[in-house]
C-alpha positions as CSV (number, residue, x, y, z in Angstrom):
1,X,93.5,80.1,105.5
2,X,90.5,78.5,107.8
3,X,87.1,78.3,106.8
4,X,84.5,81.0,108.3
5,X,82.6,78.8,110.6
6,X,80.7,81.6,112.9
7,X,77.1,80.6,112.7
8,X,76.1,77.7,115.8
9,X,73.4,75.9,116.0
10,X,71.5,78.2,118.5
11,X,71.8,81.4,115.6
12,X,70.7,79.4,112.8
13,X,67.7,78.2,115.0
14,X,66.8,81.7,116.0
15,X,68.0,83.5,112.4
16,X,65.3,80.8,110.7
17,X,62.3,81.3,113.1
18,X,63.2,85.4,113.0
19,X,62.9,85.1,109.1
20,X,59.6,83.1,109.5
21,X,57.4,85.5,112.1
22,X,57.7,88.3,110.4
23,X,54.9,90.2,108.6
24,X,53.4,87.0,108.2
25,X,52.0,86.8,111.8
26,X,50.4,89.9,111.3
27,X,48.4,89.4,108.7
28,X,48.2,85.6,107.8
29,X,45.7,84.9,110.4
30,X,43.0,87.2,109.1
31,X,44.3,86.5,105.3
32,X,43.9,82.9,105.7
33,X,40.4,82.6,107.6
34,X,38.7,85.0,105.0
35,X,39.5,81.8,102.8
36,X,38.8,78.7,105.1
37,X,37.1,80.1,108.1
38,X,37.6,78.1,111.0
39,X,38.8,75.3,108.8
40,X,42.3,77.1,108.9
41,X,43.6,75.4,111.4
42,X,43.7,72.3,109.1
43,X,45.1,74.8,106.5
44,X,48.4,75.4,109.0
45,X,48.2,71.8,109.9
46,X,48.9,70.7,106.2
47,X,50.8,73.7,105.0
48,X,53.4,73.4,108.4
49,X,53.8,69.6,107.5
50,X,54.3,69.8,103.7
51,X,57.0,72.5,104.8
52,X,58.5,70.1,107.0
53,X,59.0,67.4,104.5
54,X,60.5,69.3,101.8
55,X,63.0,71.3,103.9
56,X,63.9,67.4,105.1
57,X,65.1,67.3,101.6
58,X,67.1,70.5,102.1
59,X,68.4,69.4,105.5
60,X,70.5,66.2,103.9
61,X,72.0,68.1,100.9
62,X,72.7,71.1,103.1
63,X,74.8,69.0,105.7
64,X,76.8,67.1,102.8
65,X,77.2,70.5,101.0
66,X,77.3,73.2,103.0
67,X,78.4,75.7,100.8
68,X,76.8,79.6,100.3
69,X,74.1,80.1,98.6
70,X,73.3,76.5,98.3
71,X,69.7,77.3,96.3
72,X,71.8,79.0,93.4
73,X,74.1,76.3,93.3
74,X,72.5,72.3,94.0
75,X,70.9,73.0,90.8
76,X,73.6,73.1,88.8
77,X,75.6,70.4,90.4
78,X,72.8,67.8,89.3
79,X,71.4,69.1,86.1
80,X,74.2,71.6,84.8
81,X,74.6,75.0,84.3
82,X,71.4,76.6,82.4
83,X,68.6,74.5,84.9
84,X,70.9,76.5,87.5
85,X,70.5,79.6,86.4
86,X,66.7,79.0,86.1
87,X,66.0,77.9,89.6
88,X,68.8,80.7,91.2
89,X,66.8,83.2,88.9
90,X,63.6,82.3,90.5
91,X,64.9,81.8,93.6
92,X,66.3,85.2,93.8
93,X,63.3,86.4,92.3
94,X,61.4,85.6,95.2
95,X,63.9,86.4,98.0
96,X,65.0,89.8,96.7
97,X,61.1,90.5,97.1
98,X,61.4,89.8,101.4
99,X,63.3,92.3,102.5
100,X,60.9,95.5,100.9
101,X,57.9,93.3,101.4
102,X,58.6,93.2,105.3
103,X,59.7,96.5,105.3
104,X,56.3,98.0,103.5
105,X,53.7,95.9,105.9
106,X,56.0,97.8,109.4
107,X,55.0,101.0,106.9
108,X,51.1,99.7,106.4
109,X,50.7,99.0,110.1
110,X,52.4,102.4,111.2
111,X,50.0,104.4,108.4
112,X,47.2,103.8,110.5
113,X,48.6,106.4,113.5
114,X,51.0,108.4,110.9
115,X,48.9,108.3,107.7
116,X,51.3,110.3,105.6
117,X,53.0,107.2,104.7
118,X,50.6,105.1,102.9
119,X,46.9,106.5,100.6
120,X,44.5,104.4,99.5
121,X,44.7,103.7,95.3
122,X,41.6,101.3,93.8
123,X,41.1,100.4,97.1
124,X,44.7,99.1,97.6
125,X,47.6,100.9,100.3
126,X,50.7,102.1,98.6
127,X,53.3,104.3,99.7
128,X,53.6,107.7,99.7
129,X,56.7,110.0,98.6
130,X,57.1,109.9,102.2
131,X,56.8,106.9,102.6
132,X,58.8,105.4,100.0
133,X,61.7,107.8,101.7
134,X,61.3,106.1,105.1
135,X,60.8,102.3,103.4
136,X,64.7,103.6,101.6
137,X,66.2,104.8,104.5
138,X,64.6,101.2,106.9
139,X,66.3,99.5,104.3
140,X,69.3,101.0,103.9
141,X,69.6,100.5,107.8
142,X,69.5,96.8,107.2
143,X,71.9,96.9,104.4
144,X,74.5,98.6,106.8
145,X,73.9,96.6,109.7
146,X,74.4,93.9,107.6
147,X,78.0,95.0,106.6
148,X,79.3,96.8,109.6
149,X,78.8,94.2,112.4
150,X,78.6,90.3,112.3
151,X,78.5,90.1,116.5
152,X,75.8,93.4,116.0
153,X,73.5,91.2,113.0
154,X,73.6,88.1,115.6
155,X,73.0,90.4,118.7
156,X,70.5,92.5,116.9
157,X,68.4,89.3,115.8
158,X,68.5,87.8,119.5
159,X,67.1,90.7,120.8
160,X,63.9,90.6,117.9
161,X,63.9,86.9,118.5
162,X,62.9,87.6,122.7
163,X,60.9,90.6,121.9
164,X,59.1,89.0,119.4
165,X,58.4,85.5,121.0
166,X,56.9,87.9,124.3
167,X,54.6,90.2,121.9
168,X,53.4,86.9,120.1
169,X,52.7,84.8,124.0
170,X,51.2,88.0,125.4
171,X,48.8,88.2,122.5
172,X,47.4,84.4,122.4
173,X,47.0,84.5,126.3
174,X,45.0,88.3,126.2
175,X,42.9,87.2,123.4
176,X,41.6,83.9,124.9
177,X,41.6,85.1,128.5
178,X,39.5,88.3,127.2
179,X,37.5,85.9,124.7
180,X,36.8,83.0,123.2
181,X,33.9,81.7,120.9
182,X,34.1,78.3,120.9
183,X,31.2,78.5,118.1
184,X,33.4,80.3,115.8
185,X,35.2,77.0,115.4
186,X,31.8,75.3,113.6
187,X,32.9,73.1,110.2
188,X,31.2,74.3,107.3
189,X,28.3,72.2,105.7
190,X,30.2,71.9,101.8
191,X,32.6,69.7,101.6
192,X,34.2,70.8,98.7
193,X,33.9,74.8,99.4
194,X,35.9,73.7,102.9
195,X,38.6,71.8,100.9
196,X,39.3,74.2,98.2
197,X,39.3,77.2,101.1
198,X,41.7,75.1,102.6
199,X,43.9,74.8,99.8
200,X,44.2,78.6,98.6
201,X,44.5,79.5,101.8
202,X,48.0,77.8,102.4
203,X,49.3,79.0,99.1
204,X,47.7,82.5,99.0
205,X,46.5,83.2,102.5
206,X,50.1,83.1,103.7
207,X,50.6,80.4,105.7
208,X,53.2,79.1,102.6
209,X,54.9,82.3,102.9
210,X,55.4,82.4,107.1
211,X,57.3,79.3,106.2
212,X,59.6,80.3,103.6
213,X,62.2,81.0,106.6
214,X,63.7,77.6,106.7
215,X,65.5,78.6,103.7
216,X,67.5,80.8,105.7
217,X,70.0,77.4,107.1
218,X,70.2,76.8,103.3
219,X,71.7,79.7,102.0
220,X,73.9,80.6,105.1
221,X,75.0,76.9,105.2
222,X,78.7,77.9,104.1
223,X,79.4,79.6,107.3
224,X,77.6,77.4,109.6
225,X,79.5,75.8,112.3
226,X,79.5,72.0,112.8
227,X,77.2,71.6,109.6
228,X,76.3,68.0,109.8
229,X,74.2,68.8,113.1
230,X,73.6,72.6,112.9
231,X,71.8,72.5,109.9
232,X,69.4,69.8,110.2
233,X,68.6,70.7,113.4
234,X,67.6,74.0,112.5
235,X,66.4,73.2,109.7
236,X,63.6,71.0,111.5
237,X,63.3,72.8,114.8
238,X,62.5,76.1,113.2
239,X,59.5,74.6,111.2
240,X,58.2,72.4,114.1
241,X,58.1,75.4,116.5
242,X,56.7,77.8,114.0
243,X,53.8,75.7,113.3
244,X,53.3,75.7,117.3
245,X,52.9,79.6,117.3
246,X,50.7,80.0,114.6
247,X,48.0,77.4,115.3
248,X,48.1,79.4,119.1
249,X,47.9,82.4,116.9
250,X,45.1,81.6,115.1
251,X,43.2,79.5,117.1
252,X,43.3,83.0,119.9
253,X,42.1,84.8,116.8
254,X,39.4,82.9,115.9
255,X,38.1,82.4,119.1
256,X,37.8,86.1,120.0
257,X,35.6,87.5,116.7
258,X,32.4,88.2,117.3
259,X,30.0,86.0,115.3
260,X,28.0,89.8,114.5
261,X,31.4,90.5,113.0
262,X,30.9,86.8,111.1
263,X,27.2,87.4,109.9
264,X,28.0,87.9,105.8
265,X,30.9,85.2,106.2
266,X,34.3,84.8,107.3
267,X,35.2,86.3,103.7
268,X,34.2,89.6,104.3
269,X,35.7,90.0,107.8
270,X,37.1,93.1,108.0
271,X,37.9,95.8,111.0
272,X,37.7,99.2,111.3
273,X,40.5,101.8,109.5
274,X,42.0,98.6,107.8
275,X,44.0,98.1,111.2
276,X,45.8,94.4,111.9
277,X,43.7,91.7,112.8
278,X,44.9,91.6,116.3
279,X,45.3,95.0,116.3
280,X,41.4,95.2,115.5
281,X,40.4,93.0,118.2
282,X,42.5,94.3,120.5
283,X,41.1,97.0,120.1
284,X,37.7,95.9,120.5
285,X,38.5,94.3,123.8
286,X,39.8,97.8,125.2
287,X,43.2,96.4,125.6
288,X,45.2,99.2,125.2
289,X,48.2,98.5,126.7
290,X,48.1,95.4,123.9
291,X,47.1,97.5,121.1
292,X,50.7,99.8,122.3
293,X,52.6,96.4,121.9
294,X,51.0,95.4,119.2
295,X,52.1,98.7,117.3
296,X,55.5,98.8,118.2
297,X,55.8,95.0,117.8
298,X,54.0,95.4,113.8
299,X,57.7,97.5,113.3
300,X,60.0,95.1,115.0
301,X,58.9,91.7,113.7
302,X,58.5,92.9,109.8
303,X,62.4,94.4,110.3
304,X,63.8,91.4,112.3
305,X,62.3,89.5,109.4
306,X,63.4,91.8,106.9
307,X,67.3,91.7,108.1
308,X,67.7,87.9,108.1
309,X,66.6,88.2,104.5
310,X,69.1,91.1,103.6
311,X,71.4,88.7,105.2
312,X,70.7,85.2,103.2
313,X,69.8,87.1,99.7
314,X,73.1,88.1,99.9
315,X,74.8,84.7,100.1
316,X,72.4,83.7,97.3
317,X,73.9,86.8,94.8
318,X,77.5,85.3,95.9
319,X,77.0,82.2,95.0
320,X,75.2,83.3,91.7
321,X,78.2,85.5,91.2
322,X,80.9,82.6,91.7
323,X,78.7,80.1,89.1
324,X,79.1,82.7,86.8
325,X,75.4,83.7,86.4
326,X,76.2,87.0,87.3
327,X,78.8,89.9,87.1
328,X,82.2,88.7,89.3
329,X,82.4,91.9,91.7
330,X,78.9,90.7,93.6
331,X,81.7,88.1,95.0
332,X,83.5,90.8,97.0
333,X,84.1,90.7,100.4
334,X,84.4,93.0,103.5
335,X,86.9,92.9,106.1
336,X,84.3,91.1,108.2
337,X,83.6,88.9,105.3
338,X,80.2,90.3,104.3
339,X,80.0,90.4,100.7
340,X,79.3,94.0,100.2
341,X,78.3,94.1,96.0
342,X,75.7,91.7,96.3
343,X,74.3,93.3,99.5
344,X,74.5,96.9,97.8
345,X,72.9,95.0,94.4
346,X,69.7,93.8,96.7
347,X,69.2,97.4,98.3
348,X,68.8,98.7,94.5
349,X,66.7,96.3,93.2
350,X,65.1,96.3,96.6
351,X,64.3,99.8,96.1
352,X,62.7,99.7,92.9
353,X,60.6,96.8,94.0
354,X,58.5,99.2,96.2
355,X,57.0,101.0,93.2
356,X,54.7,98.0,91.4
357,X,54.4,96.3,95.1
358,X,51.6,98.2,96.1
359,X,50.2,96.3,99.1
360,X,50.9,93.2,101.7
361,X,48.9,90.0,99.9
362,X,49.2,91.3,96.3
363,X,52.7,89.7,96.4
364,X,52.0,86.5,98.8
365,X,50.6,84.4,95.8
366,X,53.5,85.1,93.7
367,X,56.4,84.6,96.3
368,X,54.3,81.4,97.0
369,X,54.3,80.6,93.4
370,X,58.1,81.3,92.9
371,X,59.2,80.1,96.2
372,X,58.0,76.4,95.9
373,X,59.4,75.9,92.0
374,X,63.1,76.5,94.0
375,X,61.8,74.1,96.5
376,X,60.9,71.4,94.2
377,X,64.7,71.3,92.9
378,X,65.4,69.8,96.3
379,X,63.9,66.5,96.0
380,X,65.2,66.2,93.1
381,X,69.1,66.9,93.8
382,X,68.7,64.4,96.4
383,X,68.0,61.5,94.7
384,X,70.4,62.5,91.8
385,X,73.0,62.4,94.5
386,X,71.9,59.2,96.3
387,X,72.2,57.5,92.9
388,X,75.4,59.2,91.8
389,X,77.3,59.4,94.8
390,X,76.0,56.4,97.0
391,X,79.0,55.3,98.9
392,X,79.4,58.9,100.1
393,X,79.1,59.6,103.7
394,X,76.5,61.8,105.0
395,X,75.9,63.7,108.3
396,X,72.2,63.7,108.3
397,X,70.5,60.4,106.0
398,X,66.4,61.2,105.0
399,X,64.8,57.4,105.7
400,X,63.1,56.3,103.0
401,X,64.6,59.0,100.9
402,X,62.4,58.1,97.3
403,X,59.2,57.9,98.9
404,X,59.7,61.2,101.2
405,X,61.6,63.0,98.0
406,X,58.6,62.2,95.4
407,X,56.1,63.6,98.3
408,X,57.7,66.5,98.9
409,X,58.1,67.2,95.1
410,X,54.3,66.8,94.5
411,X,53.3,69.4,97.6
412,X,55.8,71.4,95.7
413,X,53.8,71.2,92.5
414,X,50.4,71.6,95.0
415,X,51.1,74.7,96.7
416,X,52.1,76.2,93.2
417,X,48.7,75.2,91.6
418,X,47.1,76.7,94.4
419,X,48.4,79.7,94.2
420,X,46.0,80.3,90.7
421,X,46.4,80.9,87.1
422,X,47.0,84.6,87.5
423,X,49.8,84.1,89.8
424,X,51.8,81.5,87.7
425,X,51.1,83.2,84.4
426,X,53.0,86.0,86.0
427,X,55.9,83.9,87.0
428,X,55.9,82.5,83.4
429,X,56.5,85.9,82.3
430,X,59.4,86.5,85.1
431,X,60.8,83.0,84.2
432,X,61.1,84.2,80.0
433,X,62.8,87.2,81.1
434,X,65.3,85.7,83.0
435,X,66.2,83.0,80.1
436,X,66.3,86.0,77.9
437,X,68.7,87.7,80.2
438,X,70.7,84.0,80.1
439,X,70.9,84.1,76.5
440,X,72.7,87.3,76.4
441,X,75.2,86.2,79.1
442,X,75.8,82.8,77.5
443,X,76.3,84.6,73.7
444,X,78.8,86.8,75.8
445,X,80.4,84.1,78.3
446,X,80.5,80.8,77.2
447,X,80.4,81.0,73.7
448,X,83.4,78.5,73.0
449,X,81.8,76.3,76.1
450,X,78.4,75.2,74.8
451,X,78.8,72.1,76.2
452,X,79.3,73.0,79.6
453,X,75.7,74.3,79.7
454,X,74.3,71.2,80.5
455,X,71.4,71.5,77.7
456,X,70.1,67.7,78.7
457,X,68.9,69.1,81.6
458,X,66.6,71.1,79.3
459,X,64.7,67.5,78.5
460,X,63.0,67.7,82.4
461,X,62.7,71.6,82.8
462,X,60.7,72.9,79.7
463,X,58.0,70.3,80.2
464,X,57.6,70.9,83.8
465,X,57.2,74.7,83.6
466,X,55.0,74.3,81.0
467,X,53.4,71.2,82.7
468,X,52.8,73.1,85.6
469,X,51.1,76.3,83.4
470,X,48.6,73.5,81.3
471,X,47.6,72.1,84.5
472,X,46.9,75.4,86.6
473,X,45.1,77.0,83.1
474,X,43.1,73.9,82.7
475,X,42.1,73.9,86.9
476,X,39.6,75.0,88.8
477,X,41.9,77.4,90.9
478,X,41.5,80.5,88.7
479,X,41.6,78.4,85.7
480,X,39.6,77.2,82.7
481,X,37.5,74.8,85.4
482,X,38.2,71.9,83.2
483,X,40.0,69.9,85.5
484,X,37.5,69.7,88.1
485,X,38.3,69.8,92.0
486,X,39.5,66.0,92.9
487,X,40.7,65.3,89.1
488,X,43.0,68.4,89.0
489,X,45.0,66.6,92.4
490,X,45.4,62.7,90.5
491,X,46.6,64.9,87.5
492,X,49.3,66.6,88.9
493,X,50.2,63.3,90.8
494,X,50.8,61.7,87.6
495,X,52.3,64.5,86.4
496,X,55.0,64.8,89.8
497,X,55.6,61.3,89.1
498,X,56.2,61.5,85.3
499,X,58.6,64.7,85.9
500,X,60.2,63.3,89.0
501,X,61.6,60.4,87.2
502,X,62.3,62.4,84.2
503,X,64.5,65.0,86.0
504,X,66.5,61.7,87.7
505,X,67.1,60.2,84.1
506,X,68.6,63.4,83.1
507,X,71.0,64.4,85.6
508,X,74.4,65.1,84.6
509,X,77.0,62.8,84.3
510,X,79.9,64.2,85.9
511,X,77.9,64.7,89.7
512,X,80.9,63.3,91.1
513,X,83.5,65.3,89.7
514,X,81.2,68.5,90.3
515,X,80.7,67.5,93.7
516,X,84.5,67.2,94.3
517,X,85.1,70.9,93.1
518,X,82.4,72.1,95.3
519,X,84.0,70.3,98.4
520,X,86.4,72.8,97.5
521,X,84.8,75.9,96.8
522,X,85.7,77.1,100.4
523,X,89.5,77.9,100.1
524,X,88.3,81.3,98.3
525,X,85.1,81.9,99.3
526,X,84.0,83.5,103.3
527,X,87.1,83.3,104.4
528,X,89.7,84.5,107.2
529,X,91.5,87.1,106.3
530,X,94.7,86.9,107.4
């Protein structure tokens, strides 16, 4: 049997940037400017760049190892089975999360013309009965697409890509033709206030989260034709021209407030019925036949978003499956080899999701805050593989791989000190109850196996979760204030560097002899069926 090789260079390109301009566009431009005012366009300007160089991290071990699911997976390879199951567990954590997260802002736009969906509690929009029964039935739409139709999931998401990219170039051009304040673009006078508005905004304002597509090329790298150049190249393209549309985004949206709407501060900006920010000023302007665009487009961009995460979450519940994290039926596959039990496993918990997710930014900080742990394992795996497996060709080489690696591993640890203490004391809970859940599965599974479990990578991981919870309750970004703003940033670089080199020292091993079984891992695994 051949390989399932279905995915060019062109899909992966478009299935990455549909993943990234999803609800994010919508809201990230007002979300981030009520915390950096006009000094958000540095905030996209560092958060699209710090993207960039940690997916280039994910772009070399992608093309060497393009297997399905690679986030559950590189983990394992380089520090063993239990430092696996963490980063796959928080890694799912945070995908599962996209799909009803999408799903619920297309809901919180369309409340404001069909308000039986969504009622205000403490302030806060959550669903309805009815609503909740249209956010089930939206996603199990996705789910079934999904399953039913390869060419119908790449036709579907080329048809979001075109409608999407028109809404977004209609919008920019409308706003600045209509208006544009060039005033509103005035630095603010303290320093530090502009810095530290800078900061949250890229891990809480959701400028971390549009970027989380990239992601996409990792997980669906298994199936990706002509890996070595497809995957790279999307990997890198998708960021690059998602930064482009956002700083057009928000510089048009910026431009076109009113400063009578700015007079108690950019942090109190708000418009009228709790609409979208372009919806607001669209509005405003009287341009109807925009605001009609806007609307429909507030349903097709969260959904286009929301089915190329139905679609990648599912590779990562596969290849949780097939390392043995999780029960062995999530492996199966359809006829059109979709695997079907680890789609139907992310509807369910999907589903449930909606009930304590009350609300579009509640959940940014905390995606944020898992999303970037899962990213900071790339770095990592990279240089554990450079060292262990140097002679070994590779399709796409990072230059200056240490330097680039270390730097993308300390904007890792940035963007999740950023998000705040709240956020990651929340994540510290969700991270104990997945090793409690790991315990129970390795009592059950592997108890004549300990040493398979790869407890030296244990050495590295304990002291950077808890590393990274000192720091963040000793901060001065919803923290104790100790660490004061400026001393918090050389602390955490000593701290990158300290882990960095600690996770290297304590790789496994046996890389090599993992690697080889993962070079195989295709001859049962998205298949041809014959």
């Amino acid at each position: 049997m051949a390989e399932q090789r279905r995915f060019s260079s062109s899909q992966l390109l478009l299935i990455s940037i549909n993943g990234m301009i999803g609800s994010a566009w919508l809201f990230a431009p007002l979300y981030a400017a009520r915390l950096a005012g006009s000094d958000v366009i540095w905030a996209w300007l560092l958060g699209g760049l710090a993207t960039l160089v940690i997916a280039l991290s994910f772009a070399e071990i992608s093309s060497l190892l393009p297997i399905a699911g690679g986030s559950a997976r590189f983990a394992e390879l380089s520090h063993g089975k239990i430092t696996g199951f963490v980063i796959s567990w928080i890694t799912w954590l945070s995908s599962v999360t996209m799909a009803p997260i999408e799903t619920q802002a297309m809901l919180q736009y369309a409340a404001t013309k069909f308000p039986s969906l969504m009622h205000q509690v403490a302030g806060t929009p959550e669903l309805t009965s009815i609503g909740l029964a249209w956010a089930c039935l939206l996603m199990l739409a996705l789910c079934i697409l999904n399953v039913v139709s390869f060419k119908g999931l790449i036709g579907v998401n080329f048809i979001l890509f075109i409608f999407k990219l028109f809404i977004i170039a209609a919008t920019v051009l409308c706003l600045i033709h209509a208006r544009f304040i060039a005033t509103n673009f005035t630095l603010p006078n303290d320093i530090a206030s502009h810095w530290h508005g800078i900061f949250a905004a890229i891990a809480s304002g959701g400028i971390a989260f549009a970027f989380t597509g990239f992601k996409h090329c990792v997980e669906l790298a298994g199936e990706a034709k002509n890996p070595g150049r497809s995957i790279p190249l999307a990997i890198i393209m998708s960021v690059s021209i998602c930064l482009l549309i956002y700083l057009g985004l928000q510089v048009a949206f910026i431009g076109a407030v009113l400063p009578s709407e700015l007079a108690h501060g950019w942090a109190q900006l708000q418009f009228k019925g709790d609409l979208g920010p372009f919806v607001g000023i669209a509005a405003a302007l009287g341009l109807s036949y925009l605001v009609y665009a806007l609307f429909i487009d507030a349903g097709v961009s969260p959904l286009g978003a929301g089915l190329i995460y139905v679609t990648s979450t599912a590779r990562l519940v596969f290849a949780m499956s097939k390392n043995g994290y999780l029960p062995h039926f999530l492996t199966r596959l359809t006829k059109n080899n979709m695997p079907i039990g680890a789609i139907g496993v992310n509807f369910v918990v999907g589903i449930l999701l909606f009930l304590p997710l009350p609300g579009w930014q509640n959940m940014v900080s905390f995606l944020v805050a898992a999303i970037v742990i899962s990213y900071a394992m790339g770095p990592i795996v990279l240089i554990c593989l450079r060292k262990n497996l140097a002679d070994q060709t590779r399709p796409f080489r990072l230059p200056y791989a240490y330097p680039v690696c270390l730097f993308a591993f300390y904007c890792c640890n940035l963007l999740s000190y950023w998000t705040g203490w709240a956020t990651l004391s929340k994540l510290a809970i969700a991270v104990g109850l997945g090793l409690a859940i790991l315990l129970i599965t390795l009592l059950v599974q592997h108890r004549k196996t300990p040493s398979n479990l790869g407890l030296r990578g244990l050495a590295w991981l304990i002291p950077y979760l808890l590393g990274l919870l000192g720091i963040s309750y000793l901060g001065c970004f919803g923290g104790r204030g100790y660490l004061s703003f400026g001393w918090d940033f050389l602390s955490i670089g000593v701290f990158s560097l300290f882990i960095f080199q600690l996770a290297i020292a304590t790789r496994q091993t046996k890389i090599t002899e993992q690697f080889a079984n993962y070079q195989g891992v295709f001859n049962d695994e998205m298949v041809y069926r014959n």
